[in-house]
MARBAVEX-421208 format. One record per residue: residue number from 0; z, x, y of N, C-alpha, C, O, CB in turn. Coordinates in steps of 0.1 Angstrom, whole numbers. Atoms other than C-alpha are relative to their C-alpha. Glycine has a CB too. Example, Ala and Ser with C-alpha at 12.3 -4.5 7.8 and 13.67 -1.06 7.14 Angstrom:
<recs>
<rec seq="0" n_up="0" n_east="9" n_north="-12" ca_up="78" ca_east="123" ca_north="-45" c_up="0" c_east="9" c_north="12" o_up="7" o_east="19" o_north="12" cb_up="12" cb_east="-10" cb_north="0"/>
<rec seq="1" n_up="0" n_east="-9" n_north="-11" ca_up="71" ca_east="137" ca_north="-11" c_up="8" c_east="-8" c_north="11" o_up="9" o_east="-3" o_north="22" cb_up="-14" cb_east="4" cb_north="5"/>
</recs>
This chain:
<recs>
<rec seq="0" n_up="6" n_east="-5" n_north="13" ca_up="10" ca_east="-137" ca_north="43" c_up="4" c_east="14" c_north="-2" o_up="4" o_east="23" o_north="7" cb_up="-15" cb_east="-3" cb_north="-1"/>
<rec seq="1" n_up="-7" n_east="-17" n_north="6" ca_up="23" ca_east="-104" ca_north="22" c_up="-13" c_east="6" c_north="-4" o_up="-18" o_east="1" o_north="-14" cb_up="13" cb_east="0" cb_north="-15"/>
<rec seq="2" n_up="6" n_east="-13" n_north="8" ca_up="-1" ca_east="-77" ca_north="14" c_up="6" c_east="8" c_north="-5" o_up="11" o_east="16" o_north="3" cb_up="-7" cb_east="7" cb_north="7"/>
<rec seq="3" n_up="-9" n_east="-10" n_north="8" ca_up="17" ca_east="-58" ca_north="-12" c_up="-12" c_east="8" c_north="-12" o_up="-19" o_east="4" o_north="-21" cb_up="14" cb_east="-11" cb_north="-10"/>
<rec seq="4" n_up="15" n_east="-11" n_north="1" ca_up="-8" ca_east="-24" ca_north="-16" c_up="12" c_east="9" c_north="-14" o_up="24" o_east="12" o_north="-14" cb_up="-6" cb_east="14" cb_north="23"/>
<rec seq="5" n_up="-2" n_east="-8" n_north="14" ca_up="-3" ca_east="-7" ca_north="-51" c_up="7" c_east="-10" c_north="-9" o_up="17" o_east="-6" o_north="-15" cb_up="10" cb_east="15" cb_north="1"/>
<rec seq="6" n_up="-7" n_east="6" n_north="9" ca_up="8" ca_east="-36" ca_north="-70" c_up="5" c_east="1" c_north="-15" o_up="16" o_east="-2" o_north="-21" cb_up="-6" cb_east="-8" cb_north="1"/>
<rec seq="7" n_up="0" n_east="0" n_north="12" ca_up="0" ca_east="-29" ca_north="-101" c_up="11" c_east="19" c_north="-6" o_up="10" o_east="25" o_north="-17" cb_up="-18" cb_east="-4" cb_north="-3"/>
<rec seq="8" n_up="-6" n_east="-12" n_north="3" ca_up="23" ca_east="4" ca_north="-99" c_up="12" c_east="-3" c_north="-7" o_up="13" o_east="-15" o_north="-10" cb_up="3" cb_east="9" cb_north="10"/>
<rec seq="9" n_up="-16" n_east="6" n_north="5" ca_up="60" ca_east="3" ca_north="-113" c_up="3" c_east="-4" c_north="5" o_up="8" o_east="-14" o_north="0" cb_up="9" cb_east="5" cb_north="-2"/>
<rec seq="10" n_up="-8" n_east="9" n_north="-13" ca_up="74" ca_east="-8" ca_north="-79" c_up="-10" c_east="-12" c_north="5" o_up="-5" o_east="-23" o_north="6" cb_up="5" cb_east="11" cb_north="15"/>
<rec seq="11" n_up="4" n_east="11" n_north="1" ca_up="48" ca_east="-29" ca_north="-72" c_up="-5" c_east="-13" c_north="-7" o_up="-10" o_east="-24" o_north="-3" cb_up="-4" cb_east="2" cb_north="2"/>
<rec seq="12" n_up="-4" n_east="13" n_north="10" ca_up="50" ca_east="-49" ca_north="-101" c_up="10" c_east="-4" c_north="-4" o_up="10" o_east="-10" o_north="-15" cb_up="-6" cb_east="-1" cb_north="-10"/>
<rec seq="13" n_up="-11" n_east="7" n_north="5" ca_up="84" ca_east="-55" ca_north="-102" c_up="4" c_east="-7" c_north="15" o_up="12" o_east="-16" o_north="17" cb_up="13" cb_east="10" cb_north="-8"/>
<rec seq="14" n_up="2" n_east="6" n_north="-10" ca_up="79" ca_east="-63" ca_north="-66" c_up="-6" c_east="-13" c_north="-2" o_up="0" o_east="-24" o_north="-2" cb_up="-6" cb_east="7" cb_north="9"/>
<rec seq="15" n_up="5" n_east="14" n_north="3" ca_up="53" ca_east="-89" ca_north="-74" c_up="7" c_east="-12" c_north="-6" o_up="8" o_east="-22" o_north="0" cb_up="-9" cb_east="1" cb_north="-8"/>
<rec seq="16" n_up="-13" n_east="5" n_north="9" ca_up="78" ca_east="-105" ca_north="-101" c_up="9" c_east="-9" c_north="16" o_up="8" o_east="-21" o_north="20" cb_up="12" cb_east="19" cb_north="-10"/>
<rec seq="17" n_up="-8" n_east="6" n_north="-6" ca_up="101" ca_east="-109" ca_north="-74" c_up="-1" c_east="-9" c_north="15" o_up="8" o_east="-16" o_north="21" cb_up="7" cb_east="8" cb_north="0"/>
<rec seq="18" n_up="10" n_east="10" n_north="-10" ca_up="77" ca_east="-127" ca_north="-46" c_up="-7" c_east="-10" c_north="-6" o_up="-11" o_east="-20" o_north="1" cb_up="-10" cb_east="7" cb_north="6"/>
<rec seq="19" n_up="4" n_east="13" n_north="8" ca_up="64" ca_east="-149" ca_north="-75" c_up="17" c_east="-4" c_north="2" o_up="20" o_east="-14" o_north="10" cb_up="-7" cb_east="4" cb_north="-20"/>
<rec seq="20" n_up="-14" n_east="11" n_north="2" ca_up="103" ca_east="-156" ca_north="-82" c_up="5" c_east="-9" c_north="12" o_up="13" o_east="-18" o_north="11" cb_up="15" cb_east="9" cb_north="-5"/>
<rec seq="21" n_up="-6" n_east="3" n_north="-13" ca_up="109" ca_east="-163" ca_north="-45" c_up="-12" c_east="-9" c_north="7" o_up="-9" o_east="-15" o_north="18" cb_up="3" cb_east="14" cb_north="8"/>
<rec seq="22" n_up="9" n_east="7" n_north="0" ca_up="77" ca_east="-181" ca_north="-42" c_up="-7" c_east="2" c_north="19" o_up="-12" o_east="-6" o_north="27" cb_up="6" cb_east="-14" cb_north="-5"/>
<rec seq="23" n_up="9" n_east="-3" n_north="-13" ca_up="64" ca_east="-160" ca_north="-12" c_up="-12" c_east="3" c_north="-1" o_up="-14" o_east="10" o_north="-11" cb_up="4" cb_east="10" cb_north="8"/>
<rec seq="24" n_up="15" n_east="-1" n_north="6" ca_up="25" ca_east="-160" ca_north="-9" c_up="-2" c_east="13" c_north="5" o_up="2" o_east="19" o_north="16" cb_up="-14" cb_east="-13" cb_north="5"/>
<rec seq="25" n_up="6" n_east="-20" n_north="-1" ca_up="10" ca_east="-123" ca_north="-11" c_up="-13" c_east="-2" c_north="-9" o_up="-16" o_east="-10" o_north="-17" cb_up="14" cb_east="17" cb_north="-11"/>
<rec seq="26" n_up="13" n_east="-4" n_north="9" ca_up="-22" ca_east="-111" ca_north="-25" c_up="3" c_east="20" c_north="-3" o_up="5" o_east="27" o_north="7" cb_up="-18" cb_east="-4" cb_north="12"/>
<rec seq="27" n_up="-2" n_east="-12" n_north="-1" ca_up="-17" ca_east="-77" ca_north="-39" c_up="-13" c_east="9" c_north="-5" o_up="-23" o_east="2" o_north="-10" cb_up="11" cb_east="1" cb_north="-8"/>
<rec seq="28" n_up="7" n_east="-2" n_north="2" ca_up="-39" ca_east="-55" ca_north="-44" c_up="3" c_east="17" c_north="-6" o_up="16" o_east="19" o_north="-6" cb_up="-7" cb_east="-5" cb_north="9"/>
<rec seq="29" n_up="-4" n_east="-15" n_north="10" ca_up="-38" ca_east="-13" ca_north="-64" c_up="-12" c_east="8" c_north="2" o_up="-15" o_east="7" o_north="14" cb_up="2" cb_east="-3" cb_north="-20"/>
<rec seq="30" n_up="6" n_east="-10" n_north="-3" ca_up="-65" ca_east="12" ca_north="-66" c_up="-22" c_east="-4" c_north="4" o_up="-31" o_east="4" o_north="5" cb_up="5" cb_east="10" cb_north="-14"/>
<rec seq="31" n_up="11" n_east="4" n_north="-3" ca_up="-99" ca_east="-16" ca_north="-58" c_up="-2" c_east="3" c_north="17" o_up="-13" o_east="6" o_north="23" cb_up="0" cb_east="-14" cb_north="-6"/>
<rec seq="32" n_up="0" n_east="-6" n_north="-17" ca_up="-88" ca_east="-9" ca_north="-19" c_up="1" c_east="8" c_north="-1" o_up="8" o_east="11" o_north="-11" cb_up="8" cb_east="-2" cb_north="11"/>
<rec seq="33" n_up="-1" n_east="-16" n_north="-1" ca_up="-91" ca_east="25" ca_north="-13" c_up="10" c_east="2" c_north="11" o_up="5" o_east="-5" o_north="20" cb_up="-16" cb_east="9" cb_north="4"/>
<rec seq="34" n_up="-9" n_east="1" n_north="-9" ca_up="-62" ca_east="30" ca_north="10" c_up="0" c_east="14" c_north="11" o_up="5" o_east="15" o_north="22" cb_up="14" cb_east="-1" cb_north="-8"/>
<rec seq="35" n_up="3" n_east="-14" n_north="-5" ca_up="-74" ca_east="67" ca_north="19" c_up="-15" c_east="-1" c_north="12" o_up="-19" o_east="7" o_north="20" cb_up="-3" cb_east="10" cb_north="-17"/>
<rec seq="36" n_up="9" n_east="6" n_north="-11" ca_up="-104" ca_east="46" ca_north="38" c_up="3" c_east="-9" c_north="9" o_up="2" o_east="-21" o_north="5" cb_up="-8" cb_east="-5" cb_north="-5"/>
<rec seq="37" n_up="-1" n_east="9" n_north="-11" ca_up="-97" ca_east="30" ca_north="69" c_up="-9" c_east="-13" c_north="2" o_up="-5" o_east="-24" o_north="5" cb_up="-2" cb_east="8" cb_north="11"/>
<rec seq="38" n_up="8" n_east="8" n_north="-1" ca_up="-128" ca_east="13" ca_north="69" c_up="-1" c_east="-15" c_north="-14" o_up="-6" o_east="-26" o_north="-15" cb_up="-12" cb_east="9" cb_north="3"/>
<rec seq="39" n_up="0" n_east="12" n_north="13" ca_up="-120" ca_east="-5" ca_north="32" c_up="11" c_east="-4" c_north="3" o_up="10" o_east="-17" o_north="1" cb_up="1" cb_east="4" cb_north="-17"/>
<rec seq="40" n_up="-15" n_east="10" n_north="-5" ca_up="-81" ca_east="-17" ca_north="45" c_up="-8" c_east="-8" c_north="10" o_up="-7" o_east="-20" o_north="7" cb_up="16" cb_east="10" cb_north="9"/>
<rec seq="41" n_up="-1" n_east="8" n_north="-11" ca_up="-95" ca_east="-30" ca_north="76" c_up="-8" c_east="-14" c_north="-4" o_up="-6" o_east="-26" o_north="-2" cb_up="-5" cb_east="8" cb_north="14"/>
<rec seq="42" n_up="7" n_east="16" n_north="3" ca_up="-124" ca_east="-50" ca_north="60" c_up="6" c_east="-7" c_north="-14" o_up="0" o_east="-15" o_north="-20" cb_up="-20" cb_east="2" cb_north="-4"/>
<rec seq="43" n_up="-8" n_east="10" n_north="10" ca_up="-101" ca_east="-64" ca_north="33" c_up="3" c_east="-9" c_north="9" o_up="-3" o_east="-20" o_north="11" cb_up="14" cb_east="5" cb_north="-9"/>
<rec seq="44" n_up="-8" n_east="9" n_north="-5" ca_up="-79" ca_east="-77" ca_north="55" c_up="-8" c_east="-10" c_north="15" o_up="-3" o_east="-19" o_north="21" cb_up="14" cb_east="9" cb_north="4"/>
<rec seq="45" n_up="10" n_east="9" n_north="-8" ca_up="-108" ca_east="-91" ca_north="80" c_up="-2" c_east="-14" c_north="-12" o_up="0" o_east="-26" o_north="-11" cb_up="-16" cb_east="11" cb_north="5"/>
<rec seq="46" n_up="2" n_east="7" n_north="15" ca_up="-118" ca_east="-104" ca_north="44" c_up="8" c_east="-14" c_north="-4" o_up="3" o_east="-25" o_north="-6" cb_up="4" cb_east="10" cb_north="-11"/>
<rec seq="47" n_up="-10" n_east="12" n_north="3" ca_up="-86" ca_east="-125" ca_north="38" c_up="5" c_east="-7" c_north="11" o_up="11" o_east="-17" o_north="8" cb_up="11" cb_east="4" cb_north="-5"/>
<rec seq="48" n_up="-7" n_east="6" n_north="-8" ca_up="-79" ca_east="-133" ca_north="73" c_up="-12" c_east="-7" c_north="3" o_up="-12" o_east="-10" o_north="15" cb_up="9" cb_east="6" cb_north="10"/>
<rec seq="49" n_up="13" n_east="5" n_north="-2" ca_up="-115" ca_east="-149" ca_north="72" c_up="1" c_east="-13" c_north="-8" o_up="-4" o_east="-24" o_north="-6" cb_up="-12" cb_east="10" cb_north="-3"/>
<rec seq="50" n_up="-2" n_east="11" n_north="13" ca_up="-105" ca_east="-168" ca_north="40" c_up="11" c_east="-8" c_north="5" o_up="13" o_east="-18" o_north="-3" cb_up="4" cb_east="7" cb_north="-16"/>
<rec seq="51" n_up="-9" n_east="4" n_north="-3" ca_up="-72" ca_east="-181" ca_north="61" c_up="11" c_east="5" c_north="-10" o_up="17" o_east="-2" o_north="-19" cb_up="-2" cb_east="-13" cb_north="2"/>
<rec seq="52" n_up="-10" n_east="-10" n_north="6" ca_up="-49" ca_east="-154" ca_north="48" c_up="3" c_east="11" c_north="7" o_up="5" o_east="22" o_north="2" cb_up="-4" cb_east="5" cb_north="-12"/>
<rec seq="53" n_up="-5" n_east="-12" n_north="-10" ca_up="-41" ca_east="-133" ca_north="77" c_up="18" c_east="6" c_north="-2" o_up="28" o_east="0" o_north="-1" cb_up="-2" cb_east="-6" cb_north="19"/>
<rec seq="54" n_up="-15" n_east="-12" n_north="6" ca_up="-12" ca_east="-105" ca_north="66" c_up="5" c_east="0" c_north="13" o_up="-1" o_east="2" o_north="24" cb_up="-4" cb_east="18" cb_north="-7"/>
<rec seq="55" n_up="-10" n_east="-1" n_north="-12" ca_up="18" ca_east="-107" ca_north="89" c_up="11" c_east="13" c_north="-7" o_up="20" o_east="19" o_north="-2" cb_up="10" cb_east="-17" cb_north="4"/>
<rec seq="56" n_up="-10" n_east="-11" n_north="8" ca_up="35" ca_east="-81" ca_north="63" c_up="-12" c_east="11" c_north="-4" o_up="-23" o_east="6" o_north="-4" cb_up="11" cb_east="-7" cb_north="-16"/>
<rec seq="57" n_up="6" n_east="-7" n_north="10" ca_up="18" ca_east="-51" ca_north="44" c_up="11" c_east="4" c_north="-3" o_up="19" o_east="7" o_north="5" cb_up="-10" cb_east="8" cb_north="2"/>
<rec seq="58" n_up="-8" n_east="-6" n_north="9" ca_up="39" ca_east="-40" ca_north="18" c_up="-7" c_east="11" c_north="-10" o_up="-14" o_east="8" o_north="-19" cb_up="6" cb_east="-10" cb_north="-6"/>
<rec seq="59" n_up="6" n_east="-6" n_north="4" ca_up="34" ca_east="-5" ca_north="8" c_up="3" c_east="11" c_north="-12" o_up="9" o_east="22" o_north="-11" cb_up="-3" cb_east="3" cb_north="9"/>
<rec seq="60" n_up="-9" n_east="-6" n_north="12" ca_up="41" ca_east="6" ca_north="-28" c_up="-11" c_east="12" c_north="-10" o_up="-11" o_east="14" o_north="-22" cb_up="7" cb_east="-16" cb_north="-11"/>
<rec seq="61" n_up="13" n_east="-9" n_north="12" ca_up="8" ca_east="32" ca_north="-38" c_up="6" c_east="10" c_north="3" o_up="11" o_east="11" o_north="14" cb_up="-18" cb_east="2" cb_north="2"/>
<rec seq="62" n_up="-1" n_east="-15" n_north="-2" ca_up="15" ca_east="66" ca_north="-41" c_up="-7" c_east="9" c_north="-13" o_up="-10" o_east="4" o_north="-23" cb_up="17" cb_east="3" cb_north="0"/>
<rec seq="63" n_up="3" n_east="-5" n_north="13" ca_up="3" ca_east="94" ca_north="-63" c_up="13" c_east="6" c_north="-6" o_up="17" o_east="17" o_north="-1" cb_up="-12" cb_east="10" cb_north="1"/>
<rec seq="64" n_up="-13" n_east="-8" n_north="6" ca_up="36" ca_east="104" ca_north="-84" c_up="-4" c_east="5" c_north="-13" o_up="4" o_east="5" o_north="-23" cb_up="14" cb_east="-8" cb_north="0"/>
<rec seq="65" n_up="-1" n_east="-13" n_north="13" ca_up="20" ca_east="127" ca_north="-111" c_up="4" c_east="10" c_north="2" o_up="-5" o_east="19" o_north="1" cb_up="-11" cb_east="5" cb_north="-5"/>
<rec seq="66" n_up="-4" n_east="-12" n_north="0" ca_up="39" ca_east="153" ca_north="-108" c_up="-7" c_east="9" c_north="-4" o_up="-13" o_east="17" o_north="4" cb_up="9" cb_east="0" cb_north="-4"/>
<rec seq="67" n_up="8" n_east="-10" n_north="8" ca_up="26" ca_east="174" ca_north="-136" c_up="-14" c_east="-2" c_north="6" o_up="-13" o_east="8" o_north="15" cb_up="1" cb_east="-2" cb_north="-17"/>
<rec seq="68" n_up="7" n_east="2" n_north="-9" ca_up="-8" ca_east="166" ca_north="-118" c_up="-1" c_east="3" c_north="15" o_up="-13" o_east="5" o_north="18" cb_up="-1" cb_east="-7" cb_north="-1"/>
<rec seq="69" n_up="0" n_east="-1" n_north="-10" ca_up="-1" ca_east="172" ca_north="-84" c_up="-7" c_east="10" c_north="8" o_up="-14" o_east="9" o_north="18" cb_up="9" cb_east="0" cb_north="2"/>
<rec seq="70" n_up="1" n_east="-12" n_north="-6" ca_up="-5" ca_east="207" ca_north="-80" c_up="-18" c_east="5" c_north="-1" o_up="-26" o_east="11" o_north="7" cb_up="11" cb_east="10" cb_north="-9"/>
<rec seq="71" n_up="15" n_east="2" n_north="-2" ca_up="-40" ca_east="204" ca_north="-95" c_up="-8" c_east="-10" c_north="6" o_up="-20" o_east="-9" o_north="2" cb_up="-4" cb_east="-1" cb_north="-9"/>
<rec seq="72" n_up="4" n_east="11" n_north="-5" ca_up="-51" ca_east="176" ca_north="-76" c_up="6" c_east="-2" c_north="16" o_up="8" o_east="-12" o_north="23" cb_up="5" cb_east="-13" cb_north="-10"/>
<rec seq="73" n_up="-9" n_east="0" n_north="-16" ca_up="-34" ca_east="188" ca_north="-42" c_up="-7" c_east="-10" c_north="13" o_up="-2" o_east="-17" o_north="21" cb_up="0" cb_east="18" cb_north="8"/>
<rec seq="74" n_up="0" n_east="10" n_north="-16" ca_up="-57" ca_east="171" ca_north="-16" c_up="-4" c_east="-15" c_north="-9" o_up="-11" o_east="-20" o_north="0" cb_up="-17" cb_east="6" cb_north="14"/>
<rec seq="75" n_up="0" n_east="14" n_north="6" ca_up="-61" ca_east="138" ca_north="-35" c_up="15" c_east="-2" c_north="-1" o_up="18" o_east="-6" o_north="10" cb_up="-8" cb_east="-2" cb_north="-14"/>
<rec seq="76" n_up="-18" n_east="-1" n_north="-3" ca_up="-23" ca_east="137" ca_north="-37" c_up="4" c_east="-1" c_north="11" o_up="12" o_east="-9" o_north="14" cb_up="8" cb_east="10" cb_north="-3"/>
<rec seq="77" n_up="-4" n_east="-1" n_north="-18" ca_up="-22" ca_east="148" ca_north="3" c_up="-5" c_east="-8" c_north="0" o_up="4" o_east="-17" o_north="0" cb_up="-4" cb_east="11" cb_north="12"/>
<rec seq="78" n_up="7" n_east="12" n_north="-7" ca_up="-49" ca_east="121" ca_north="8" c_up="11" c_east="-11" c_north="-4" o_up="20" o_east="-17" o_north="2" cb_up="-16" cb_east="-3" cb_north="-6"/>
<rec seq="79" n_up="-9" n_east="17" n_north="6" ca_up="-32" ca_east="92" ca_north="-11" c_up="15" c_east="1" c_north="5" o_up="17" o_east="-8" o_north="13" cb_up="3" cb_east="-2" cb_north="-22"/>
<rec seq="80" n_up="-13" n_east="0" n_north="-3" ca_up="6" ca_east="101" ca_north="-4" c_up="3" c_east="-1" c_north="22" o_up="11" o_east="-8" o_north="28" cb_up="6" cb_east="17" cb_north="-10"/>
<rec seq="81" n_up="2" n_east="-3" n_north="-12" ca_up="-3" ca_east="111" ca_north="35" c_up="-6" c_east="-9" c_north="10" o_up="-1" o_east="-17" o_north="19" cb_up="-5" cb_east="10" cb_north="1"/>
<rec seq="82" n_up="8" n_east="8" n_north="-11" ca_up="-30" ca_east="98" ca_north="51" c_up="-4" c_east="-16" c_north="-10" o_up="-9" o_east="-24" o_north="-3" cb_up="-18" cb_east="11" cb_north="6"/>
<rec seq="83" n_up="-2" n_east="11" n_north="1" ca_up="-30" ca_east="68" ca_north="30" c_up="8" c_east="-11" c_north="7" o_up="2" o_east="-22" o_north="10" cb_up="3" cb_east="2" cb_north="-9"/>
<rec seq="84" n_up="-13" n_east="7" n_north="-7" ca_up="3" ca_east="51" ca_north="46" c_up="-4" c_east="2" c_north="19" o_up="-1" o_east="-7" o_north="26" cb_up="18" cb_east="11" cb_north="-5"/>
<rec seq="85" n_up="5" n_east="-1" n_north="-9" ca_up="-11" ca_east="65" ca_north="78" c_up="-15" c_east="-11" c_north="5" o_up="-19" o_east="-14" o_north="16" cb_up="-2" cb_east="14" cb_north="-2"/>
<rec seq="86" n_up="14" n_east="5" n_north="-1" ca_up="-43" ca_east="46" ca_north="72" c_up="6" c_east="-17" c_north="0" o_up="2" o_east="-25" o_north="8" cb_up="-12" cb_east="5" cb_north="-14"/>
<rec seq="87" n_up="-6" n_east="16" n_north="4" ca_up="-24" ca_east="11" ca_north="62" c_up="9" c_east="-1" c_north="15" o_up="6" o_east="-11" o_north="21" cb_up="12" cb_east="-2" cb_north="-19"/>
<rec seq="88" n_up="-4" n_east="3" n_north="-14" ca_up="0" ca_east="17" ca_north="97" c_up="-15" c_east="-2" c_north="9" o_up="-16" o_east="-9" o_north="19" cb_up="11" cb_east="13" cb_north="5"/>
<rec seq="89" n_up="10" n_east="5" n_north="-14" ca_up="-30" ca_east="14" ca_north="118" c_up="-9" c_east="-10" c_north="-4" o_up="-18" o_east="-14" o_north="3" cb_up="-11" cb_east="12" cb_north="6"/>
<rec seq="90" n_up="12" n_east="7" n_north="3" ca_up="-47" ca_east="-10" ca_north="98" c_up="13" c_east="-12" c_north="5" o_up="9" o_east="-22" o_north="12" cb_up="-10" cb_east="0" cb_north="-18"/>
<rec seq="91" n_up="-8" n_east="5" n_north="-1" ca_up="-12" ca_east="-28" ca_north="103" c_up="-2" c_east="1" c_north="20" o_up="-2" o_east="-11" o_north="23" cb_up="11" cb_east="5" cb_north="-9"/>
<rec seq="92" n_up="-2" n_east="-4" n_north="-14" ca_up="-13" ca_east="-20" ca_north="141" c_up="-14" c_east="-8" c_north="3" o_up="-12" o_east="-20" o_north="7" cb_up="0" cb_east="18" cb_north="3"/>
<rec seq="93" n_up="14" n_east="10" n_north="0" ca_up="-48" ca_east="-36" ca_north="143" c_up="1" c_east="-12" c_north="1" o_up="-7" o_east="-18" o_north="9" cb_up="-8" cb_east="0" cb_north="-11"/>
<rec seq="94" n_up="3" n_east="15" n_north="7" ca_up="-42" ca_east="-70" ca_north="130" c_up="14" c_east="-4" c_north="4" o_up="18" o_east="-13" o_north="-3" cb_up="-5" cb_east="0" cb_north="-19"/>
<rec seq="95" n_up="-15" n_east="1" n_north="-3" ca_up="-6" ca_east="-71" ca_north="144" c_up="10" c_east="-3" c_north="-14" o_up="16" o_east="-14" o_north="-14" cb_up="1" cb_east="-13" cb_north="11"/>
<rec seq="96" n_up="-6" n_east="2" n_north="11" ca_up="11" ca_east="-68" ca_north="110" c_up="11" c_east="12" c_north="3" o_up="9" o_east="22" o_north="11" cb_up="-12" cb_east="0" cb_north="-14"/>
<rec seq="97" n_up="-10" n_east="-10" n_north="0" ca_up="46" ca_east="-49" ca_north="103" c_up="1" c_east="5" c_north="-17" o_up="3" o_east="-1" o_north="-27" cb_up="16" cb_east="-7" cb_north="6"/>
<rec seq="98" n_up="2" n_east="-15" n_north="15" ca_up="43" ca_east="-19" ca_north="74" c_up="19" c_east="-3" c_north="-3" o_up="28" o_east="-3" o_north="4" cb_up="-6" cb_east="27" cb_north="8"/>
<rec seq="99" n_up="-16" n_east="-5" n_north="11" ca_up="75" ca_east="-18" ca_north="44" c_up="-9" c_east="8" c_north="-4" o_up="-21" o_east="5" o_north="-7" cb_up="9" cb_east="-12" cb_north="-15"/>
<rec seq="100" n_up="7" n_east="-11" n_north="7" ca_up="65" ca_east="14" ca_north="33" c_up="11" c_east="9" c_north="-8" o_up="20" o_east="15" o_north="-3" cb_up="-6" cb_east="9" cb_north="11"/>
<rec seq="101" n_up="-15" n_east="-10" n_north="8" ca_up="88" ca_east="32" ca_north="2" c_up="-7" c_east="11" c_north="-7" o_up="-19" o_east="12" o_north="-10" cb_up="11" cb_east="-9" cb_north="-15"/>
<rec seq="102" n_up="5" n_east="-9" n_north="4" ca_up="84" ca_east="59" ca_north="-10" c_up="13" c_east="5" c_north="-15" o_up="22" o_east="-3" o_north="-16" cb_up="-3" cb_east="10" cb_north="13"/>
<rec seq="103" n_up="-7" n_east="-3" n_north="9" ca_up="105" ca_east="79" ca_north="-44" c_up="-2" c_east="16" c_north="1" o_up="-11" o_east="23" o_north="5" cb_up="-3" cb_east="-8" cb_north="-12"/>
<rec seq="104" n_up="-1" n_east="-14" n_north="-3" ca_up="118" ca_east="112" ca_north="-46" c_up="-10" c_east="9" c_north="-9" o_up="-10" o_east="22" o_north="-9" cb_up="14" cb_east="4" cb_north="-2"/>
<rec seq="105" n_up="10" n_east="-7" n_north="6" ca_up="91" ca_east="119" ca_north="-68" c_up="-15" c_east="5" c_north="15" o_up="-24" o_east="14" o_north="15" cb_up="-6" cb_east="-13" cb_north="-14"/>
<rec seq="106" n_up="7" n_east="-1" n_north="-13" ca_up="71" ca_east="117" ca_north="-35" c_up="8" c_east="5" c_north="12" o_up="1" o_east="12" o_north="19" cb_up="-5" cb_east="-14" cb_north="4"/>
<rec seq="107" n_up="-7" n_east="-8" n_north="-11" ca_up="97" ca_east="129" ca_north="-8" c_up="17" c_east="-4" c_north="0" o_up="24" o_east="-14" o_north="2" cb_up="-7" cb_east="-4" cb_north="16"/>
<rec seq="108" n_up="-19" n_east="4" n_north="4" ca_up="135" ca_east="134" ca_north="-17" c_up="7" c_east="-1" c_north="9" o_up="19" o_east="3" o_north="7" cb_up="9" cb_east="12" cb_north="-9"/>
<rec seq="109" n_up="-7" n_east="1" n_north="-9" ca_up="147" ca_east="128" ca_north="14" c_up="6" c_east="13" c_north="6" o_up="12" o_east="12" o_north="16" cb_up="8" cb_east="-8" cb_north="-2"/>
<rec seq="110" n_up="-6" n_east="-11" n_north="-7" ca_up="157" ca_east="162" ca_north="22" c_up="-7" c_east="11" c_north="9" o_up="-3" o_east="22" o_north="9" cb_up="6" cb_east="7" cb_north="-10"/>
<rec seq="111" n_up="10" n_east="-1" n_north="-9" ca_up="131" ca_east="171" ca_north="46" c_up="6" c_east="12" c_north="6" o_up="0" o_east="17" o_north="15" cb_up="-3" cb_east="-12" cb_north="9"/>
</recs>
């Protein structure tokens, strides 16, 4: 089962689209998990693997990319962009699940 985290973003809903077209089962979910809480990833996915839906994937497509925003909103941006993805690998690490994690150069242009 796919957990695909920020669905409802741009990439995650053209993701969804294409796991409906391919008819792989996922539950997605956008900003009702708090991803910046460890303790709300882990009891989701206790949640669904209780319902017989245990995630062998998380797919991770949240980010904050307001740019124009960013600069006012720096640690909510650090939280969500940082320790967000940080928080979903160990929730992945937990539950033996393997993290797709993307990111856009609105979030890190590769030139590190």
């Amino acid at each position: 089962m796919i957990w695909l985290i920020g669905n409802k973003g741009m990439l995650g809903t053209e993701l969804s689209r294409v796991l409906e077209q391919r008819g792989l089962a996922y539950v997605g979910t956008d900003r009702e998990v708090d991803i910046t809480d460890p303790a709300a990833l882990a009891a989701f996915a206790a949640k669904q693997a209780a319902g017989g839906k245990a995630f062998t994937w998380l797919i991770n497509c949240a980010a904050y990319t307001a740019v124009d925003k960013a600069e006012d909103d720096a640690d909510f941006c650090r939280r969500l962009n940082t320790d967000g993805p940080g928080n979903i690998a160990g929730t992945a690490k937990t539950i033996g699940a393997t993290v797709l994690h993307f990111s856009t150069d609105y979030v890190f242009n590769g030139k590190g």
